[in-house]
N, C-alpha and C positions, 0 to 999 in steps of 0.2 A: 205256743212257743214264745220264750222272751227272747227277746231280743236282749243279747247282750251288750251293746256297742254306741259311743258318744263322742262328744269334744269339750273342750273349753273357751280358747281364743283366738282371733281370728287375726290379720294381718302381715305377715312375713311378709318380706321381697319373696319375687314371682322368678321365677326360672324361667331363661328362655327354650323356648320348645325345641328348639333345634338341636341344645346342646342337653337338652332334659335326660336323664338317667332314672330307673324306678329305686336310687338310691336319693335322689331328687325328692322325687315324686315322695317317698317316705316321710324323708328331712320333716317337708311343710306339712306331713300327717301328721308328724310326732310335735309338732309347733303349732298345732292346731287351725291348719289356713286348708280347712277341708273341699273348698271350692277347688282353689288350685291344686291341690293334690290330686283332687280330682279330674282335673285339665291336662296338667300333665304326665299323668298316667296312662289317659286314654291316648295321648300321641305314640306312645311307645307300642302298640300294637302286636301286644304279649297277652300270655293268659295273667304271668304274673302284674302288668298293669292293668286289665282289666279289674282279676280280682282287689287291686287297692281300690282301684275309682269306684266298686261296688261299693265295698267298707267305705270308704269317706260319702258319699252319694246316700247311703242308708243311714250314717250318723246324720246327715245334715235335717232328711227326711224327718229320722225318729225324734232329733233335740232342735235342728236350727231352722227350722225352715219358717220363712212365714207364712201368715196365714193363707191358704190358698196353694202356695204352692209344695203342701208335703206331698199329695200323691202323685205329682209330676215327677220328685227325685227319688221317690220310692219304685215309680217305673222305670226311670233311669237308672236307680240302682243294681233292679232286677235283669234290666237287659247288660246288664255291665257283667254280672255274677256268670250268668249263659253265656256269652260270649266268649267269659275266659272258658268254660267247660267246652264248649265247644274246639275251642286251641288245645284244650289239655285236658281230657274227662278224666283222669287222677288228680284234679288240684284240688285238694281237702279247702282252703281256706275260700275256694270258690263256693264249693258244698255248703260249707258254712252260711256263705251271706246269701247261697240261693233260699235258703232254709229260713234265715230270717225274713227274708223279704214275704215267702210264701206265706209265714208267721204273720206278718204285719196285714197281709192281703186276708187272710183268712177273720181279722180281726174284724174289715169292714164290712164284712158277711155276715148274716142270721149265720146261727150255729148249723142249721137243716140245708143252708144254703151251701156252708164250706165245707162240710159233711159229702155233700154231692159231689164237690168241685175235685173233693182229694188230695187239696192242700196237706192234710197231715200225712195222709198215705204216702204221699211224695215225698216229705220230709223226711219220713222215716226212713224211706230207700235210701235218701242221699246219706241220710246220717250213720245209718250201719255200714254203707261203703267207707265211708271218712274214716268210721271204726278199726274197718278192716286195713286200711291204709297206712294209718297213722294213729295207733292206738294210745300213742302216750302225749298226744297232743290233749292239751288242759281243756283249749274250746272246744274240741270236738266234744268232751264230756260235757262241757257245762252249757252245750246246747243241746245235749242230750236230754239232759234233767230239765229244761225250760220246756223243750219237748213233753216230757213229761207231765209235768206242773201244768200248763197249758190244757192239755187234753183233759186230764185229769177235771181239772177246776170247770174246764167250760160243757163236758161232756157230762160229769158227774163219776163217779168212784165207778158204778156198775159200767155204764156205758161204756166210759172210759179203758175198761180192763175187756169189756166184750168184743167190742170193734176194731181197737186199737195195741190191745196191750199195754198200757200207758196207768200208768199208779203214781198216786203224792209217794209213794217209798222207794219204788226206783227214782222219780226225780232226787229225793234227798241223796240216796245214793251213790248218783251219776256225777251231782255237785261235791259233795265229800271227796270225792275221786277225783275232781278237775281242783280242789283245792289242795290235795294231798299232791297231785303232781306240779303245783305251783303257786307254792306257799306265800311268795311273799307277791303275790298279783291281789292290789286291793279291788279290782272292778271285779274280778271274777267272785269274791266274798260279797258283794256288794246285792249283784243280782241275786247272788243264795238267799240274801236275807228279803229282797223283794220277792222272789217265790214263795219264802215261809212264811210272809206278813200276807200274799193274797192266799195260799190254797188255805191258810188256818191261824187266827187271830191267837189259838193255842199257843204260838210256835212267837209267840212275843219275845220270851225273856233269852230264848235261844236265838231271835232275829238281832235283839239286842248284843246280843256275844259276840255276833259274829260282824254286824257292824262295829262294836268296840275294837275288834282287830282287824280291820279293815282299813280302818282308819289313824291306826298306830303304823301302818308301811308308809315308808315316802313314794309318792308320786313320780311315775319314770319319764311319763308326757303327759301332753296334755288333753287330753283323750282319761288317762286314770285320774287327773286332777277333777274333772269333772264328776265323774263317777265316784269318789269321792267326797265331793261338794253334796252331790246326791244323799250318800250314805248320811252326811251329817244333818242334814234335813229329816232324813227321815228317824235316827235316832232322837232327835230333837221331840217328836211328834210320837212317840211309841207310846208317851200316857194318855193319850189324849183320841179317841176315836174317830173323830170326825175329822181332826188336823190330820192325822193318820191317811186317812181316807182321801183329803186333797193333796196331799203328795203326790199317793201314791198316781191320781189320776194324771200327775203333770211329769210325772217320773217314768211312767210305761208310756211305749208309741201306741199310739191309735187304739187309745182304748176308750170305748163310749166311757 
């Protein structure tokens, strides 16, 4: 599973907690001061603050974190995700980051090890729920297709279809779907083109395309500015395989 999700910049003024709103808690998401967002989300003791301080707590893990400490916010992110579910077992965007996180955990596993564990089996659950809930939501697809991609790439094509269900052709699918319901979101094209550059080196000149217009939307926060920054990096590197290659390894969370 890819993890869809980042930041840019760090700094705003802090809200105080007392008078903290989860429109607060947003503001310093969308401003990139993903610690505090994180802070003050978890004061509000909602599913809907929960689920931000996941998002922000899982950016921080997958782009900011230093050395040493990602998989301490990557467990805090996960218990933040269950938490909200726990308040609210319908919160799709909870779904979401429990998905990712499981995504990222599954990463630091031998394949035979996350294979036991059920990381993806679980993901799937959540993720056909979210389906059923919220089918026109853009990330429920486009973590569908990471889903895909994912399984797909780390299981191999048979495997992948045997155990799982899971094909490089539903992923492209599932993305074309999440970018058809929200055309002008550059992060969401972003990840498409990181899935096409790892399941198949093929899928070059169409990774190229779709970073090209990715990178023609303006950036709404900063969260897409990065991912952004990202795409420009990696278009940068698309002739070049082994430039290619260290991108992509600084661009995907927790991946050997």
């Amino acid at each position: 599973m890819r993890t869809l999700l980042v930041t840019f910049w760090l700094g705003v003024a802090t809200v105080p907690a007392a008078a903290a709103t989860l429109e607060d808690a947003a503001a310093l998401f969308d401003a990139g001061a993903y610690a505090q967002a994180a802070a003050v989300a978890q004061t509000l003791a909602s599913a809907d603050g929960d689920a931000l301080a996941a998002r922000a707590l899982l950016l921080q893990a997958a782009y900011l974190a230093p050395e040493g400490e990602d998989r301490d916010l990557l467990a805090r992110g996960k218990a933040a995700a269950e938490r909200a579910l726990e308040r609210d077992g319908t919160h799709v965007e909870a779904m979401l980051y429990l998905v990712i996180a499981l995504g990222y955990e599954a990463r630091l596993e031998k394949p035979m090890a996350a294979h036991e564990a059920g990381y993806a089996r679980e993901a799937k659950q959540l993720l056909k729920k979210a389906q059923s809930i919220d089918p026109d939501n853009p990330w429920v697809w486009a973590t569908w297709g990471g889903w895909h991609a994912e399984i797909a790439r780390s299981a191999g094509g048979f495997f992948a279809s045997l155990f799982y269900g899971a094909s490089s052709a539903r992923a492209r699918k599932a993305f074309e779907r999440a970018i058809k319901l929200d055309p002008d979101n550059p992060a969401i094209r972003v990840e498409y083109a990181k899935v096409l550059l790892q399941m198949n080196r093929k899928y070059r000149d169409e990774a190229g395309g779709v970073l090209t217009a990715a990178l023609s939307l303006p950036a709404r926060n900063a969260f897409e500015a990065l991912i952004q920054d990202q795409g420009r990096r990696l278009l940068a590197a698309l002739d070049d395989d082994d430039t290619l290659d260290a991108v992509l390894a600084e661009v995907v969370p927790f991946e050997d």
